[in-house]
C-alpha positions in Angstrom: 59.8 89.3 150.3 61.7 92.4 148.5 61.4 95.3 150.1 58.9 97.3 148.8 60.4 100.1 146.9 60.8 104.1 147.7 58.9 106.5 146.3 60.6 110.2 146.7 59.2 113.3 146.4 60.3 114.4 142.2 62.0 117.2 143.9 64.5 115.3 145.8 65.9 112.7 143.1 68.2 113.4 140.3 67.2 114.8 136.9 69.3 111.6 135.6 67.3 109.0 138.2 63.5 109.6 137.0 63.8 112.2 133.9 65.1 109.8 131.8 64.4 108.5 128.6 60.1 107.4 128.0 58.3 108.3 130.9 54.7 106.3 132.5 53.0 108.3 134.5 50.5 106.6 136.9 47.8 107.7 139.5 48.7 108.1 143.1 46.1 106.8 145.0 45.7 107.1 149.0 46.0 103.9 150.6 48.7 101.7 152.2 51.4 100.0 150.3 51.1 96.2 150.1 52.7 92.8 149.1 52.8 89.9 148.3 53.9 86.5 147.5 52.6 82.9 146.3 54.7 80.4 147.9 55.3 76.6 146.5 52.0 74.9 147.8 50.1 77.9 146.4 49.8 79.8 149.9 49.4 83.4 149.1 51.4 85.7 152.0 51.6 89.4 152.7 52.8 92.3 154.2 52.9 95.7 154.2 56.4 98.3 153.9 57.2 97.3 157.3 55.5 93.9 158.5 54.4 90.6 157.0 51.5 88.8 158.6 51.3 85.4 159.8 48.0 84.7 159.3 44.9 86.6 158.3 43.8 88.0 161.8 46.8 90.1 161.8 45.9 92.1 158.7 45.1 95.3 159.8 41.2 95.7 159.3 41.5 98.4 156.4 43.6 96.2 154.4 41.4 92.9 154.6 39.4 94.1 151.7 42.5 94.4 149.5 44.0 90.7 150.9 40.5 89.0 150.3 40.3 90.5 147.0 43.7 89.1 145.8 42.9 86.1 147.2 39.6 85.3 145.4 41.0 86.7 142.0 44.6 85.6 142.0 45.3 82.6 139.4 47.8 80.6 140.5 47.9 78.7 137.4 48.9 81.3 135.3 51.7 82.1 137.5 52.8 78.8 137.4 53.0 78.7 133.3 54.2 81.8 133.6 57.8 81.8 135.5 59.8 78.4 136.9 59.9 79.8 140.0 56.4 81.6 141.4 57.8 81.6 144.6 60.7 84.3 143.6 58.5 86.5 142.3 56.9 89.5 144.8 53.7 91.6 143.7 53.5 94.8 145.3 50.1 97.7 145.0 48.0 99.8 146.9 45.7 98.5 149.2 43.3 101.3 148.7 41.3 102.7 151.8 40.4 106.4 153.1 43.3 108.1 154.2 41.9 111.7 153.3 40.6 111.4 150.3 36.8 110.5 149.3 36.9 107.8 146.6 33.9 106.0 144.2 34.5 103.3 147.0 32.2 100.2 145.3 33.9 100.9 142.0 37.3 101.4 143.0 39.1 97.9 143.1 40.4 97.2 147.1 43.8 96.6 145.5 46.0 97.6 142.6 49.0 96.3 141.3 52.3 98.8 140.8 55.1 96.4 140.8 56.8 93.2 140.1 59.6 92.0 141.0 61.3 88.9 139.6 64.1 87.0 142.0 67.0 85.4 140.1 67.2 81.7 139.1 70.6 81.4 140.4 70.6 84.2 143.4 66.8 84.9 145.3 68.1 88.1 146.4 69.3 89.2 143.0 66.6 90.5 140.5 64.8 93.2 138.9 61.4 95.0 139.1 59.6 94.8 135.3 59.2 98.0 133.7 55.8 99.5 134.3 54.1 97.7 131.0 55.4 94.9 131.7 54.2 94.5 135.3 50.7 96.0 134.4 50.4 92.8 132.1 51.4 90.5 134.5 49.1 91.5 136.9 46.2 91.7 133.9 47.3 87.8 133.6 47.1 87.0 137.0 43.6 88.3 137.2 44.5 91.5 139.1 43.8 95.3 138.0 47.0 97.3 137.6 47.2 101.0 138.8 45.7 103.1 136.2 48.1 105.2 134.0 47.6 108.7 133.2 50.0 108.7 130.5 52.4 106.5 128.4 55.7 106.7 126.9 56.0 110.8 127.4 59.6 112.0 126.5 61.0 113.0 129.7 62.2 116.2 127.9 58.4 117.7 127.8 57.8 117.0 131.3 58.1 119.7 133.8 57.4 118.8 137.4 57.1 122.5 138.1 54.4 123.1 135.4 52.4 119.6 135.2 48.8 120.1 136.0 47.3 116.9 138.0 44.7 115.3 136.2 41.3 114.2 137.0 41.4 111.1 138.9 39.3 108.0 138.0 38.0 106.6 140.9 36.7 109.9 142.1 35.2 113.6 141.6 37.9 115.5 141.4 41.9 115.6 141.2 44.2 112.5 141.5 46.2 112.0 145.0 49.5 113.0 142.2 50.8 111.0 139.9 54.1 108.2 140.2 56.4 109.1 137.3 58.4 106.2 136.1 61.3 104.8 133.7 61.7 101.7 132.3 65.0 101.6 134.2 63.4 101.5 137.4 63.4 105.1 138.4 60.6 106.4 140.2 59.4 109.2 142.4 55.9 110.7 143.2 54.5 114.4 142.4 51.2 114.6 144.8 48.7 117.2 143.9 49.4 120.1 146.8 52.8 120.5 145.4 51.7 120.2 141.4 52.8 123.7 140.2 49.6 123.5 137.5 47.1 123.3 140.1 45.9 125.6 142.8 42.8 123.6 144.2 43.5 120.5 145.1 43.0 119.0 148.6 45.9 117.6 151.1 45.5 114.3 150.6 47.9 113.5 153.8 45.2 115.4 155.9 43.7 112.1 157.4 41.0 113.2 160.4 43.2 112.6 163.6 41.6 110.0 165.1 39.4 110.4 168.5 40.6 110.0 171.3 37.5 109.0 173.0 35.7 107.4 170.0 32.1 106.4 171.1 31.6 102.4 169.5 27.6 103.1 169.2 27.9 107.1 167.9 30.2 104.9 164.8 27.9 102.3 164.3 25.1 104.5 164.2 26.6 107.1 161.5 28.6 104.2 159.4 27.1 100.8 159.8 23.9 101.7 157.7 21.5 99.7 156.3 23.1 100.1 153.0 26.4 98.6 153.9 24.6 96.0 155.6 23.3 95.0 152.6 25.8 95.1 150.7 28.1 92.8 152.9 25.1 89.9 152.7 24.8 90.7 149.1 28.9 90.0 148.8 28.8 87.0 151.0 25.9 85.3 149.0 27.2 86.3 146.0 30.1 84.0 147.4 27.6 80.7 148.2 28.2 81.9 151.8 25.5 82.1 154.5 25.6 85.7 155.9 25.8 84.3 159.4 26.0 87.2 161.8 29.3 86.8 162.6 30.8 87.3 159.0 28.7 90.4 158.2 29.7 91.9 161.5 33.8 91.2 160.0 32.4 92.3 156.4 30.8 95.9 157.7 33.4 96.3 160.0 35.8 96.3 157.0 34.2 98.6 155.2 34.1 101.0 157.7 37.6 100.6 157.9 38.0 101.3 154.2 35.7 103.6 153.4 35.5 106.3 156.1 37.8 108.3 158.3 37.3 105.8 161.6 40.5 105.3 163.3 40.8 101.8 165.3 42.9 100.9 168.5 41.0 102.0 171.3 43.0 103.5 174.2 43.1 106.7 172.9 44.6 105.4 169.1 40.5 105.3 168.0 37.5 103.2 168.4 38.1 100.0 170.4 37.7 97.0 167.2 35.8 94.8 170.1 33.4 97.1 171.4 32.4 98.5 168.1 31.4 95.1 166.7 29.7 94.0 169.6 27.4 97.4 168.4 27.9 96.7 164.6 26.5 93.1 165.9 23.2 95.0 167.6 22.3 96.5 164.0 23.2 93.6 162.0 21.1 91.0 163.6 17.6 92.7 163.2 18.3 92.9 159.7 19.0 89.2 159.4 16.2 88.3 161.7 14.3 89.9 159.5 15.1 89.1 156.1 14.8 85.5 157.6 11.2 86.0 158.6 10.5 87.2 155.4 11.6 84.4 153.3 15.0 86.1 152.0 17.5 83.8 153.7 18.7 82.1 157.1 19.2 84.4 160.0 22.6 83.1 160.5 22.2 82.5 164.4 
């Protein structure tokens, strides 16, 4: 796949590079960066700025939300009538997840799409990224949300990084992570909201809690796997025509824990350990199967 592409402080690019011509300016939201790419069987792979995963155990647990989602919404058809060649064209977004900043978590989609970039028909490595309209209606046609932009088509002449005042964001209470600043001719670079000269109150959204070095597996399932996110993993899996066996609400919780909240996983001083915190995760989620079953609302999943 393409690399996935930089994104500079404003500060430390050209005038010429970014502040050039009609400018899109798009919310920075936290997450990791991720890609991907539908090969000729219809196979969807990915990766993130450094790695590409062979199969779906490697994806890390905070980005499994944002693969399954693409997954389950991608249309493959429409690529297909859309370009020659799917296989030469690379998708790249956010996979959004808590990295410092508290987002509207259930309405805020586990990926958006930034960028697409379109290979060559006569040289794969040879190509182009679509300007930032253009990409946001491919991904609209492919069945995936773009990033949400904050403004359109602004003459680069009456934007001043120094002065520009972060806006609301909207997937949370409160400012934006920043804003990416972009030009149809590619250019792009980042202004986060600590360093917006028009705003004094915003949070560090690099600030991520360091992780523990001792995590306890029970004291995390016990503060994050609650009731309500039991729930609402059984609730996605039915919704699905799946049976919530144990097992796959375990994996489903676990996820959102991983997105949603400032857990750290890796065990041997890097976090929680991924093993023994399901095997507690898997202590809270079976009474509430066992009991749902007993009750008439569906299979235990045993």
């Amino acid at each position: 796949m393409h690399p996935v592409p930089p994104l500079p402080d404003i500060r430390e690019v050209a005038d010429g590079d970014v502040l050039d011509g009609h400018l899109w300016l798009l919310e920075l939201v936290d997450g990791t960066r991720l890609r991907f790419r539908m090969d000729d069987s219809g196979l969807l792979r990915f990766g993130d700025a450094e790695t590409t995963y062979a199969d779906p155990d490697a994806v890390p647990l905070p980005l499994r939300p944002a693969v399954r989602w693409v997954r389950e919404r991608f249309d493959r058809e429409a690529l297909r009538d859309a370009v020659p060649t799917p296989e030469r064209v690379d998708f790249f977004g956010v996979a959004t997840h808590h990295c410092g900043a508290d987002y509207d978590w259930e309405r805020l989609p586990p990926f958006l799409g930034t960028d697409v970039w379109i290979g060559s028909e006569s040289d794969p490595a040879d190509g182009a990224f679509r300007p930032p309209d253009a990409a946001a209606a491919i991904f609209e046609g492919i069945g995936l949300d773009p990033v949400n932009a904050v403004a359109r088509e602004v003459n680069a002449r009456d934007f001043d990084p120094d002065g520009y005042a972060v806006p609301a964001s909207a997937w949370r209470d409160g400012p934006a992570a920043g804003v990416v600043v972009r030009n149809k001719r590619g250019g792009r670079a980042k202004l986060t909201a600590s360093e917006s000269g028009g705003r004094s109150d915003a949070p560090d959204f690099d600030s991520a809690a360091e992780p523990e070095p001792d995590a306890d597996p029970e004291a995390v399932a016990t503060a994050h796997a609650t009731d309500e996110r039991v729930e609402r993993a059984i609730e996605a899996l039915s919704r699905q025509g799946a049976t919530p066996a144990v097992d796959a609400v375990v994996e489903r919780v676990l996820e959102t824990i991983a997105r949603e909240t400032p857990v750290r996983f890796g065990g041997g001083g890097r976090g929680v350990d991924p093993d023994r915190l399901r095997a507690s995760v898997r202590d809270r989620v079976r009474p509430v199967l066992d009991g749902r079953a007993a009750s008439g609302d569906s299979p235990s999943g045993r």
